[in-house]
C-alpha positions in Angstrom: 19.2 8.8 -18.3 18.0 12.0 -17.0 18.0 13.1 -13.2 14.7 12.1 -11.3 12.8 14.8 -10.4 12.7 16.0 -7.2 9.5 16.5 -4.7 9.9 18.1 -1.8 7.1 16.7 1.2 6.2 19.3 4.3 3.4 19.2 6.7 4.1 16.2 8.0 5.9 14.6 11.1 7.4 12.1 9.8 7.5 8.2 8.9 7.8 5.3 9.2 7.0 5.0 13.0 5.2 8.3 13.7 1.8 8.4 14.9 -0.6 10.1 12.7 -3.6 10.1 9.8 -0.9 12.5 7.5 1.9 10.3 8.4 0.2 7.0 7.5 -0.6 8.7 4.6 2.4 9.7 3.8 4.2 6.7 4.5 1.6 4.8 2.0 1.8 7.1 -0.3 5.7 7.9 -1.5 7.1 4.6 -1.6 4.6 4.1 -4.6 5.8 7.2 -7.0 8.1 5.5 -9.2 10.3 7.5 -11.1 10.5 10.3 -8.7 13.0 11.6 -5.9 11.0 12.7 -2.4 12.4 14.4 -0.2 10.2 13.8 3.1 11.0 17.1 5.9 10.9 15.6 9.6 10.3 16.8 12.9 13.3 15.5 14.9 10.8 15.1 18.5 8.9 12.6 16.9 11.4 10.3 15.5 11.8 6.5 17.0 13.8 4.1 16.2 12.0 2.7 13.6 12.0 6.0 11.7 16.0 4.9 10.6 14.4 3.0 8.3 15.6 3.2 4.7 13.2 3.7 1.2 14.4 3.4 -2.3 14.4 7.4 -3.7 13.4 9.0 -0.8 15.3 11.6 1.2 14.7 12.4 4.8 15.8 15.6 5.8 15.3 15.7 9.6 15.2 19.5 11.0 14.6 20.8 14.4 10.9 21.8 15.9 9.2 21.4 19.3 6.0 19.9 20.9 4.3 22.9 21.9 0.9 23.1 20.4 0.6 26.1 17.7 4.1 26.1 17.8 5.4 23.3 16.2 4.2 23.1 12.8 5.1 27.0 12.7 8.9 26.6 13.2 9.8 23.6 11.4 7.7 24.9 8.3 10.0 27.4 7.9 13.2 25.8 8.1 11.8 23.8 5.8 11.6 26.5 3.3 15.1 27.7 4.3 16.2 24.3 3.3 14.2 24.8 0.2 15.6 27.7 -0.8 19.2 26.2 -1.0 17.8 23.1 -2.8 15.3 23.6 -4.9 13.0 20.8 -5.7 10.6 21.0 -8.8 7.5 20.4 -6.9 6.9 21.0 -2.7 3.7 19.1 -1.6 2.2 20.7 1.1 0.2 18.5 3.9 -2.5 20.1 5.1 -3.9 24.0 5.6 -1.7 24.8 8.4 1.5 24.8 7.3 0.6 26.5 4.0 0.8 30.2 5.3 4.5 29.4 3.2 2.7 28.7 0.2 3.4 32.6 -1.0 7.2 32.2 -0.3 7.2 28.9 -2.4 5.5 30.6 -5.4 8.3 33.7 -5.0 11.0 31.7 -4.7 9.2 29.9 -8.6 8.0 26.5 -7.4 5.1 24.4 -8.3 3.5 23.5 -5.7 0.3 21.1 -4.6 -1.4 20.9 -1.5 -3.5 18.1 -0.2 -6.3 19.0 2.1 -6.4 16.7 4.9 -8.9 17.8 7.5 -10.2 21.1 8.7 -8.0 21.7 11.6 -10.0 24.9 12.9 -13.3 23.1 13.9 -11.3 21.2 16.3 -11.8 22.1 19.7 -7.8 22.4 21.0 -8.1 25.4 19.2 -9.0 28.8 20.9 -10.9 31.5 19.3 -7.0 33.2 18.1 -5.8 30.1 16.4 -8.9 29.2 14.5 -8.4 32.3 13.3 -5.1 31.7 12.1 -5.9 28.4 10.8 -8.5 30.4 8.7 -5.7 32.4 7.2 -3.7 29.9 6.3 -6.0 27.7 4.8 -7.2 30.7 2.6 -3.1 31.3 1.4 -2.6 27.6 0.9 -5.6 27.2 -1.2 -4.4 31.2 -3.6 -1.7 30.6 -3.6 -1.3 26.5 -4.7 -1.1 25.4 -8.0 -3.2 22.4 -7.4 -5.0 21.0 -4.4 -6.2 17.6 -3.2 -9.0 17.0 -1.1 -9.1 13.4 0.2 -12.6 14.4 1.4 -15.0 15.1 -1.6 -17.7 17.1 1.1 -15.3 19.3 2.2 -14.0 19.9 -1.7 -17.8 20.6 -2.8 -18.1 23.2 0.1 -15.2 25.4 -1.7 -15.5 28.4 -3.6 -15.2 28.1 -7.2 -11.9 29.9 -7.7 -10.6 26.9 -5.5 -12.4 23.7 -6.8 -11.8 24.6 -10.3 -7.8 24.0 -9.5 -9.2 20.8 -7.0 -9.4 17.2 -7.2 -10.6 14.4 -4.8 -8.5 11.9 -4.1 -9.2 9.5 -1.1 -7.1 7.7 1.2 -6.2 4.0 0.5 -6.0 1.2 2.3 -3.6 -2.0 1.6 -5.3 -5.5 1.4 -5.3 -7.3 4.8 -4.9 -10.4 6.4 -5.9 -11.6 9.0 -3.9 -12.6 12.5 -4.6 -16.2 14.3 -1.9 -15.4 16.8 -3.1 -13.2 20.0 0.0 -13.9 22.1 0.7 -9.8 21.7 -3.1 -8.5 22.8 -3.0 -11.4 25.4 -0.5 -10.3 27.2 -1.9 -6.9 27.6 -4.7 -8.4 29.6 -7.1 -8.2 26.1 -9.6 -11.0 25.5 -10.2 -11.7 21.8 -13.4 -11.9 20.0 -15.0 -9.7 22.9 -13.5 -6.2 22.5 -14.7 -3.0 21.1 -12.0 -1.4 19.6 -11.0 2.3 18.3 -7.6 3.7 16.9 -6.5 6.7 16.8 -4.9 9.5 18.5 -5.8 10.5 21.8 -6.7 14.3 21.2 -10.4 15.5 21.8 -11.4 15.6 18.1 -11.6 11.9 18.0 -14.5 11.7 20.8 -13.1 8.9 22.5 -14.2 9.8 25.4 -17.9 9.6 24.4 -17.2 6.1 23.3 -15.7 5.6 27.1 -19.1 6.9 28.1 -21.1 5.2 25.7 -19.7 1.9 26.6 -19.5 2.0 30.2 -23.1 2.4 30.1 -23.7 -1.1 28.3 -23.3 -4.4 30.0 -22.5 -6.3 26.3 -19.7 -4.4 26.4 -17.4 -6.2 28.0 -13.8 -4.4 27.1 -12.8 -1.5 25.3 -9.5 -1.5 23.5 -8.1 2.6 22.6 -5.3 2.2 20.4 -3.0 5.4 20.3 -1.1 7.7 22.4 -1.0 11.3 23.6 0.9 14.4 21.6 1.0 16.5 24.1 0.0 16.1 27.2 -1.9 13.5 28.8 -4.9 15.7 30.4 -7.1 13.8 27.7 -6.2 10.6 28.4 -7.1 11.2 32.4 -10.6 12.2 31.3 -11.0 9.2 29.9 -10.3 7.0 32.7 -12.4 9.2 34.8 -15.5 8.0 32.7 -14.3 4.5 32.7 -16.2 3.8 36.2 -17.0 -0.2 35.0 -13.3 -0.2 33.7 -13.6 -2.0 31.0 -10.9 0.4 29.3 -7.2 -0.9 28.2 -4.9 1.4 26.4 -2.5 0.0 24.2 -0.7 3.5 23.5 0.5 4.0 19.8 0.3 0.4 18.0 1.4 -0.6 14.5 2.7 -3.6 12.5 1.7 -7.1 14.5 0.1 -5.7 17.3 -2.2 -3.3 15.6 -3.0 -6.1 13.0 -4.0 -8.7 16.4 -6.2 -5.8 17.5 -7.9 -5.7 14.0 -8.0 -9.4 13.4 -9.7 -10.5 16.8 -11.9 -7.3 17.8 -15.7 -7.4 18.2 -16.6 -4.3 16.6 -14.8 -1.0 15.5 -16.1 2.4 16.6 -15.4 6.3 15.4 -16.3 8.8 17.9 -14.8 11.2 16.1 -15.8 14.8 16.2 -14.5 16.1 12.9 -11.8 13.9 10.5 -10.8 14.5 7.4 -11.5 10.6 5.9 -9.9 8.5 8.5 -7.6 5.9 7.5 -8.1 4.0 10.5 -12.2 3.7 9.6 -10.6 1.9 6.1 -8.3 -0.3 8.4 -11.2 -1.3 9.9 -13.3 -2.3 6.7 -10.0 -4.4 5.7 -10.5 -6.9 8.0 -14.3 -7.0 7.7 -15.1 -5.8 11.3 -18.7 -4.1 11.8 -18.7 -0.6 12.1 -20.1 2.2 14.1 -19.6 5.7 13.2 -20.6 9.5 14.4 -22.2 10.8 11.7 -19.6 13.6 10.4 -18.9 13.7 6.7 -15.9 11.9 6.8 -17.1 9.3 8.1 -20.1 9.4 5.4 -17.7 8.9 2.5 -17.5 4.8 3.0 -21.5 4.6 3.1 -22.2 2.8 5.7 -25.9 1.7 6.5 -27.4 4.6 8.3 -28.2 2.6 11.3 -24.3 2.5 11.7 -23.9 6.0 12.1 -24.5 8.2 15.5 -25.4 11.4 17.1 -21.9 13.4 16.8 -20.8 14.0 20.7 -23.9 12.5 22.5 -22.9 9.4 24.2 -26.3 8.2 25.0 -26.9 8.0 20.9 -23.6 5.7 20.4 -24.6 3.4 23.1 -27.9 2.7 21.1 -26.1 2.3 18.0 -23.4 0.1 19.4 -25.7 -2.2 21.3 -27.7 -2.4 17.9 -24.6 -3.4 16.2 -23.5 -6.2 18.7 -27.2 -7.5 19.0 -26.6 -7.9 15.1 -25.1 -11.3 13.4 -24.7 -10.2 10.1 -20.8 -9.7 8.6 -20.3 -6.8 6.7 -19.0 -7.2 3.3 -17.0 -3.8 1.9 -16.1 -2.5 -1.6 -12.5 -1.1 -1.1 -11.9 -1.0 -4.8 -11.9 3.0 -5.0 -9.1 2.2 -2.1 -6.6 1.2 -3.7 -3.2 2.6 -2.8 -1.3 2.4 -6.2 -3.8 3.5 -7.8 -4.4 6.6 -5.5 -0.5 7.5 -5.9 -0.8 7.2 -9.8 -3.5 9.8 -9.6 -1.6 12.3 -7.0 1.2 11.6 -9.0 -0.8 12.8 -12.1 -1.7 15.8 -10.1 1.9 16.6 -9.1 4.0 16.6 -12.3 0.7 17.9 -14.7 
């Protein structure tokens, strides 16, 4: 039997246990490419205890980097490809734009490589006028220089030039089958009341608006709790905004939640919210549709991509317009019924699979 051939993973931080769309992703994604040998690149600051965790045919390599914004992504991306150097996979897979100013040293050094196209980093607001600009950059060498790229957003794909779509493929995020929780004995004790919570997960960073669903909600008397499920990167500046909008408070944060906890918050909330600004296609949103909560969206295209009704969707960044729409949808007693079928985790790895070794 022949060796199995190797796939080398950056632009992540990391998994199991690591906060983040890529990482979830990630994590979905690689346990499901049978026949193959990964070799996942971590960022040693993000690592818990849970990331000790051990997969069949995957290799974590675990290499310094920092938390410093701009910084971080920059540094361990290239000891990456020092690594890579003196072990050469047959294929790197590059996670997002940002880390793909490497993609030209890849291609000298003779690799294949493929990049999935996650989000677009620049319109996000953290950014100042210089690092947009860089983020422009690299997401121009990732895409020249890639052999193939994967857009998990089919808007953002369309919106290419043709030298670049006609080496591109979308391929969504996924979403594994859920079931439900009748135990609340883990949201309980955090002071949350089931069956009368709005709920939204995801990282607390201003592209994902949560602070106009703060607003939003403190502005409606229906709303009787708000449930924010994720933590800080950073710094916690963002975080302090939103409690100074939570004048009803009606807020609980849960910080970063996953396994049981996040699957109580699912199973028992009242209705799930996006605020986001910008998102690439948000694996939280199909979380969400798993468990057959109602949804309320801004309208951004990521969001658009799971075709909601378009009384779901609201004014991006205006919190008057998401109050409407999320009075609307708690006024409303109709349950949502979802096609996921296009969702399908093994079949989305068989298809980035295809896209890796063609």
């Amino acid at each position: 039997m022949g060796r199995l051939r190797t796939i080398a993973v950056i632009g992540t931080r990391g998994f199991p246990g690591v906060q983040g769309g890529v990482e979830s992703h990630c994590a979905h994604l690689y346990p499901l490419l049978d026949g193959m040998h990964v070799r996942v690149y971590r960022r040693k600051p993000y690592l818990t205890e849970k990331s000790q965790a051990e997969y069949p045919d995957i290799e974590f390599v675990d290499l310094p980097s920092t938390r410093i914004k701009g910084f971080e992504a920059v540094l361990h991306t290239l000891l990456c490809v020092c690594h890579i150097a003196f072990h050469r996979p047959d294929v790197v897979h590059v996670h997002n734009f940002g880390p793909g100013f490497v993609m030209p040293l890849l291609k000298l050094l003779g690799l294949r490589t493929v990049l999935t196209y996650h989000s677009v980093n620049y319109e996000h607001d953290k950014w100042g006028a210089v690092g947009k600009r860089l983020l422009r950059l690299c997401e121009r060498l990732a895409m020249r220089w890639s052999d193939r790229i994967i857009f998990v957003n089919r808007y953002v794909m369309e919106r290419q030039p043709e030298w670049a779509r006609a080496k591109a493929c979308y391929i969504p995020n996924g979403i594994e089958p859920a079931t439900r929780a009748d135990d609340t004995s883990l949201i309980e004790a955090r002071g949350i009341r089931p069956g009368r919570y709005v709920l939204a997960v995801g990282r607390l960073s201003a592209e994902k608006g949560l602070d106009y669903l703060v607003q939003a909600c403190d502005k409606l008397s229906q709303v009787e709790q708000v449930v924010i499920a994720g933590a800080s990167d950073h710094d916690d500046g963002y975080a302090a905004l939103m409690r100074s909008h939570d004048t009803a408070g009606k807020v609980v944060f849960t910080g970063y939640a996953e396994g049981e906890l996040l699957r109580q918050l699912y199973s028992h909330a009242r209705l799930y919210v996006l605020p986001s600004l910008s998102e690439g296609f948000p694996i939280a949103l199909l979380e969400a549709m798993s468990y057959g909560l109602p949804i309320v969206a801004s309208d951004i295209p990521g969001a658009r991509l799971v075709n909601l009704p378009d009384s779901r969707y609201a004014k991006v960044a205006d919190a008057n317009a998401l109050a409407h729409v999320i009075a609307a949808a708690l006024s409303s007693h109709e349950r949502p019924s979802y096609d996921l079928t296009p969702y399908s985790w093994p079949s989305i790895a068989a298809q980035t699979l295809d896209v890796i070794i063609s």
